[in-house]
N, CA, C and O atoms as a DFTB+ gen file, in Angstrom:
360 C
 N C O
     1  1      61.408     139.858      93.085
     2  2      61.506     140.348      94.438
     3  2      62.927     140.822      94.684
     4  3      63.789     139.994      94.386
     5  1      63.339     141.956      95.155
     6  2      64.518     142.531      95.835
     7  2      64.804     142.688      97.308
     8  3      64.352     143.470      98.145
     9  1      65.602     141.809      97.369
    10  2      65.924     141.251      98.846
    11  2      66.289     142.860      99.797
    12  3      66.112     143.709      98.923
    13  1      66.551     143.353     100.648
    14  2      66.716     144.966     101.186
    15  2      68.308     144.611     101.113
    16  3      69.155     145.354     100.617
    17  1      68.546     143.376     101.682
    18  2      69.733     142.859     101.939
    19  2      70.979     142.405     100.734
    20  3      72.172     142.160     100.914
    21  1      70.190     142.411      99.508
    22  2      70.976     142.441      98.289
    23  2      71.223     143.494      97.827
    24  3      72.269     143.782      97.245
    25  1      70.100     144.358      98.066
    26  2      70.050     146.228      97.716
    27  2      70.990     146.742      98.349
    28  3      71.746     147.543      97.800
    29  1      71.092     146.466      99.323
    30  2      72.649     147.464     100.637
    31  2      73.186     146.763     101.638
    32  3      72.973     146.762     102.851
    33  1      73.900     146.179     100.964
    34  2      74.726     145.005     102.389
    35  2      75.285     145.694     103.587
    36  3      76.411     146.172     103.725
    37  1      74.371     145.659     104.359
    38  2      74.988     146.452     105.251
    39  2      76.059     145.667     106.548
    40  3      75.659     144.680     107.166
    41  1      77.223     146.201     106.761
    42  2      77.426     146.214     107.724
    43  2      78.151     146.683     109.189
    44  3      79.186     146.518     109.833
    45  1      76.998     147.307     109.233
    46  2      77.328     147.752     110.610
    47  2      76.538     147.065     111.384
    48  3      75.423     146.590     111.167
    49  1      77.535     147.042     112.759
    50  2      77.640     146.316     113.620
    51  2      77.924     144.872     113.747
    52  3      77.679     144.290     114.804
    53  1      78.370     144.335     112.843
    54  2      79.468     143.090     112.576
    55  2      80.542     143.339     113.305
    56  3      81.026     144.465     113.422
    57  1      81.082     142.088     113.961
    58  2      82.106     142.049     115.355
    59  2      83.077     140.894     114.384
    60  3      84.027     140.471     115.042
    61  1      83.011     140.405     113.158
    62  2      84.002     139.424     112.037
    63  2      83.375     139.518     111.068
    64  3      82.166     139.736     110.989
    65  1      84.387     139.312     109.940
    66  2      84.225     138.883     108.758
    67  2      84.764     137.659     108.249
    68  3      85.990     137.558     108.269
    69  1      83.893     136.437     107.667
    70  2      84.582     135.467     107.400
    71  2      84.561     135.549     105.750
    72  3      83.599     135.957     105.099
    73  1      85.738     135.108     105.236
    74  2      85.873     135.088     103.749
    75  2      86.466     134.330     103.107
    76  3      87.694     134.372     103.183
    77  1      85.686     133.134     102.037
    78  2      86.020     132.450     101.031
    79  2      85.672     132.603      99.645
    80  3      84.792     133.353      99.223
    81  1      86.423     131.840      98.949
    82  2      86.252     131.542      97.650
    83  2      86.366     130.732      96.775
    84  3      87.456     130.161      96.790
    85  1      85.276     130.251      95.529
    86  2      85.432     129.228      94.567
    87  2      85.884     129.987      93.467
    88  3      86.166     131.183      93.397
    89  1      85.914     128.809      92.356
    90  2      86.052     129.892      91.405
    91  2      85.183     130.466      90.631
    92  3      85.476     131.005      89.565
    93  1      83.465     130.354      91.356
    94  2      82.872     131.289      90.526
    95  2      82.155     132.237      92.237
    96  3      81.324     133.142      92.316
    97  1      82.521     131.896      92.756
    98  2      81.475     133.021      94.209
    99  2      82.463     133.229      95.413
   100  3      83.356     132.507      95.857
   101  1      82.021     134.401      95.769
   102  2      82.807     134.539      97.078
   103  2      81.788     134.370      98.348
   104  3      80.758     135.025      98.509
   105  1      82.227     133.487      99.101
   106  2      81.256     133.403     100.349
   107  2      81.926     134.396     101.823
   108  3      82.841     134.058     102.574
   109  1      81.324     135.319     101.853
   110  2      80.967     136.501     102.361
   111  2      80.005     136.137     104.396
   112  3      78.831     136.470     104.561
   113  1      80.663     135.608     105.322
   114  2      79.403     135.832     106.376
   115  2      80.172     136.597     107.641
   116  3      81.282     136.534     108.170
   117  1      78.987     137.328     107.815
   118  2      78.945     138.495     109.287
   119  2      78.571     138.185     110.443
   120  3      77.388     137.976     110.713
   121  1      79.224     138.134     111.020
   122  2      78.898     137.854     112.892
   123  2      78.772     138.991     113.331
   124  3      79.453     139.983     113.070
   125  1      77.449     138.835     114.365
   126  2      76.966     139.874     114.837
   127  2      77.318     139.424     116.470
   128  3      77.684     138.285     116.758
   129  1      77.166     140.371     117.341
   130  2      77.390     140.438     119.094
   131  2      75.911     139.928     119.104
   132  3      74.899     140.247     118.479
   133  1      76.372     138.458     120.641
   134  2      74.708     138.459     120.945
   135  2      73.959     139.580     121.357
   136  3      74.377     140.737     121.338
   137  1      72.829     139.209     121.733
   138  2      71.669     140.258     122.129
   139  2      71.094     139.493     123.662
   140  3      69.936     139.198     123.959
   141  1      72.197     139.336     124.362
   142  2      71.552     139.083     125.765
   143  2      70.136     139.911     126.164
   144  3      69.400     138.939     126.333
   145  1      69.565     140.705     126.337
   146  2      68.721     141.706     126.549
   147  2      66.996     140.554     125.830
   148  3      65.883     140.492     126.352
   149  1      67.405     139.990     124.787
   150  2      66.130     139.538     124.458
   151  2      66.725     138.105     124.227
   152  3      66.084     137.667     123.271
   153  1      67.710     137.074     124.661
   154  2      68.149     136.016     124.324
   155  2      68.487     135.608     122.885
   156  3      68.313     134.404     122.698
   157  1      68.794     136.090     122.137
   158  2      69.525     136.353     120.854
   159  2      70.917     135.523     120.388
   160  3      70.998     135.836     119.201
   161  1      71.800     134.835     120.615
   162  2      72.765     133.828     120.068
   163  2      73.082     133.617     119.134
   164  3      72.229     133.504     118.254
   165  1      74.583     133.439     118.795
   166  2      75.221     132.956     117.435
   167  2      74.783     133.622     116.420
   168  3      74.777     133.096     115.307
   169  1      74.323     134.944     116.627
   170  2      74.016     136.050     114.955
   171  2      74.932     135.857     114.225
   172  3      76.066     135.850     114.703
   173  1      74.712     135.621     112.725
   174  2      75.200     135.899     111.882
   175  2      74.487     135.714     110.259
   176  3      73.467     135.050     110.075
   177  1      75.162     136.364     109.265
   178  2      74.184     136.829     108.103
   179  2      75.619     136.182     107.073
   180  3      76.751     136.665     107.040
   181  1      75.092     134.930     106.283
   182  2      75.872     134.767     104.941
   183  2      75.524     134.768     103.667
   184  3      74.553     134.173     103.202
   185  1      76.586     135.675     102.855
   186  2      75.839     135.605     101.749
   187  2      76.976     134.639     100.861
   188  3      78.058     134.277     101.322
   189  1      76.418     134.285      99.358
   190  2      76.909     133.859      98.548
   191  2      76.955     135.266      97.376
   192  3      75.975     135.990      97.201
   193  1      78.107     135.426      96.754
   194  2      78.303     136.215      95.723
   195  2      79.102     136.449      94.444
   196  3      80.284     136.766      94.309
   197  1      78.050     136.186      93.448
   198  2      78.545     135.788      92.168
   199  2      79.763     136.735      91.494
   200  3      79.614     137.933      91.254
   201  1      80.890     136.041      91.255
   202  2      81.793     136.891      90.641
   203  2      81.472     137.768      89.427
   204  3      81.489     138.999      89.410
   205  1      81.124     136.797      88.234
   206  2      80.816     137.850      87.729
   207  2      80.294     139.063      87.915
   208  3      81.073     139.997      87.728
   209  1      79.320     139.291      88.195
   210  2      77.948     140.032      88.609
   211  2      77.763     141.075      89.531
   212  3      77.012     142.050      89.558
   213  1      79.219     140.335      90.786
   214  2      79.440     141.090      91.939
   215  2      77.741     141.350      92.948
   216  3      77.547     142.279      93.732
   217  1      76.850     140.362      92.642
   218  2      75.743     140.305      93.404
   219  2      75.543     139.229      93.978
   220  3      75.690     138.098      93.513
   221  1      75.017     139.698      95.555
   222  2      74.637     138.184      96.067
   223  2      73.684     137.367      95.647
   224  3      72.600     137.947      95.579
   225  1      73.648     136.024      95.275
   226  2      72.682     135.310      94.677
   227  2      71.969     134.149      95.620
   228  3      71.126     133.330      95.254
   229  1      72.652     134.341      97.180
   230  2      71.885     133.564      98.308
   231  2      72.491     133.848      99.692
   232  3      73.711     133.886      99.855
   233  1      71.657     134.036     100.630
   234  2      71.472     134.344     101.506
   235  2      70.765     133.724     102.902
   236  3      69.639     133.240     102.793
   237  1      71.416     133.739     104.184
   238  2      70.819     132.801     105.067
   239  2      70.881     134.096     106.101
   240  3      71.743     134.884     105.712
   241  1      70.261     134.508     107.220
   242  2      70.055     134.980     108.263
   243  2      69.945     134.006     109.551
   244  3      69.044     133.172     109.464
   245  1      70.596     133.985     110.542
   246  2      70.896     132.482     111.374
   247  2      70.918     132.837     113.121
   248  3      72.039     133.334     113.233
   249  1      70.638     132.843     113.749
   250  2      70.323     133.498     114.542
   251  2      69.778     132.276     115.906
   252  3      69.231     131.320     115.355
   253  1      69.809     132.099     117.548
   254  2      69.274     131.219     117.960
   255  2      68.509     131.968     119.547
   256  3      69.031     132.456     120.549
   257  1      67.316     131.787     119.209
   258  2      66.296     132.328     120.195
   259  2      65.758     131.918     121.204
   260  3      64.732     131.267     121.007
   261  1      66.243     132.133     122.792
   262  2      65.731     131.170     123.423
   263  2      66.232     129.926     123.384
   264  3      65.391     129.090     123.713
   265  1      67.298     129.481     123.104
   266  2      67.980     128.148     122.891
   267  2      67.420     127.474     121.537
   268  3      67.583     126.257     121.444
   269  1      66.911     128.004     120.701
   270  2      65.901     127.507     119.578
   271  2      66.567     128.095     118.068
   272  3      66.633     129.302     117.836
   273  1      66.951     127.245     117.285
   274  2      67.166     127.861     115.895
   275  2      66.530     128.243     115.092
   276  3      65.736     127.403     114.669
   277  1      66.481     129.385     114.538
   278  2      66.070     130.417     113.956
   279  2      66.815     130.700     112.284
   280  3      67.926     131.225     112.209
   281  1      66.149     130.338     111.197
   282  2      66.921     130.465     110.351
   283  2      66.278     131.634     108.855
   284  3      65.056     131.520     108.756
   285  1      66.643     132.236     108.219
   286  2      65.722     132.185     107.066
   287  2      66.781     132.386     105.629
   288  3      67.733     133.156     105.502
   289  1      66.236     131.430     104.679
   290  2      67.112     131.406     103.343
   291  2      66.191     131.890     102.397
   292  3      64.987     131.718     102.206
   293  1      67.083     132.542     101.857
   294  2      66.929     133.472     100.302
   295  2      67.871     133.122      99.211
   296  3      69.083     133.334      99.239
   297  1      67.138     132.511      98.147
   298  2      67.609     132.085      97.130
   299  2      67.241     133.246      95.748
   300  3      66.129     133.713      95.503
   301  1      68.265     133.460      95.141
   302  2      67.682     134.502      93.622
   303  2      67.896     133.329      92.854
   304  3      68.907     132.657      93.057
   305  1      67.268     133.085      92.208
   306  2      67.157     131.823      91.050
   307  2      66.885     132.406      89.369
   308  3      67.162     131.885      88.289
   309  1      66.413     133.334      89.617
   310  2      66.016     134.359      88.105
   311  2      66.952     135.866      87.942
   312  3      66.440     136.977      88.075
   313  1      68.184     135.664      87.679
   314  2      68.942     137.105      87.963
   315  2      68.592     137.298      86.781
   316  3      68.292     136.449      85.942
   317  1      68.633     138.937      86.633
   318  2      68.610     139.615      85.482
   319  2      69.548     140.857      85.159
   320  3      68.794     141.826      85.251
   321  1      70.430     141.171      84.928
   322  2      71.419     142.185      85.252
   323  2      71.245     142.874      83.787
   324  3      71.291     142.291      82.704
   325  1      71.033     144.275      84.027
   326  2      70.915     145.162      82.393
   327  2      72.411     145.399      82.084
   328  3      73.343     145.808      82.777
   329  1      72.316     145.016      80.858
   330  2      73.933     145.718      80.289
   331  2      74.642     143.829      80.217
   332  3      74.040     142.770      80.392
   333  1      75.549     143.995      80.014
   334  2      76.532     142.907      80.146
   335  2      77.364     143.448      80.943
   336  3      77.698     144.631      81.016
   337  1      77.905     142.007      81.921
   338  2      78.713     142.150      82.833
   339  2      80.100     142.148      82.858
   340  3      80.544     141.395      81.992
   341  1      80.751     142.567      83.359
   342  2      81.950     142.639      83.736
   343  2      82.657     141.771      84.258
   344  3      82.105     141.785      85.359
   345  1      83.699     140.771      84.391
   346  2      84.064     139.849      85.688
   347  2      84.803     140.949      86.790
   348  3      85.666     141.655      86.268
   349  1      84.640     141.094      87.756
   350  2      85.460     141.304      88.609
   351  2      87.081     141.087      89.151
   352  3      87.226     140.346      90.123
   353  1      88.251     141.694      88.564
   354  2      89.334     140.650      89.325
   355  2      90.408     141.430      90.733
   356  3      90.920     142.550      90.722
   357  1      90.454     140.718      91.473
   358  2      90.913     141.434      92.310
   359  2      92.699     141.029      92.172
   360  3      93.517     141.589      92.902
């Protein structure tokens, strides 16, 4: 399965970027502006992303509706990358 969200990280309309790192992933999460209009709260989208690989390998969407938490996690557990990889160094 290919997440849309591993395919094209998008972001637009992110209002922060928060950014850490271990020494094998960078944790990557986006805050979004609420959505007063439909009761919408605390948006935000984190990913986890493997250095080597430079792909995210987990993902949470977090969000609170109506005073109610709203969550959904995506785990890749079977990567397969063609070619051999590269490490990334910044």
């Amino acid at each position: 399965m290919v997440l849309k969200e591993i395919a094209k990280l998008d972001t637009a309309g992110a209002t922060k970027f928060d950014i850490a790192q271990t020494p094998t992933h960078f944790r990557l999460r986006l805050l979004y502006p609420d959505r007063d209009e439909y009761q919408v709260k605390e948006r935000y989208k984190w990913f986890l992303i493997d250095k080597q690989t430079m792909l995210p390998v987990e993902m949470i969407n977090h969000f609170l509706m109506g005073g109610k938490k709203q969550s959904e996690h995506f785990k890749v557990s079977d990567l397969k990358v063609n070619g051999s990889a590269r490490p990334y160094n910044y």
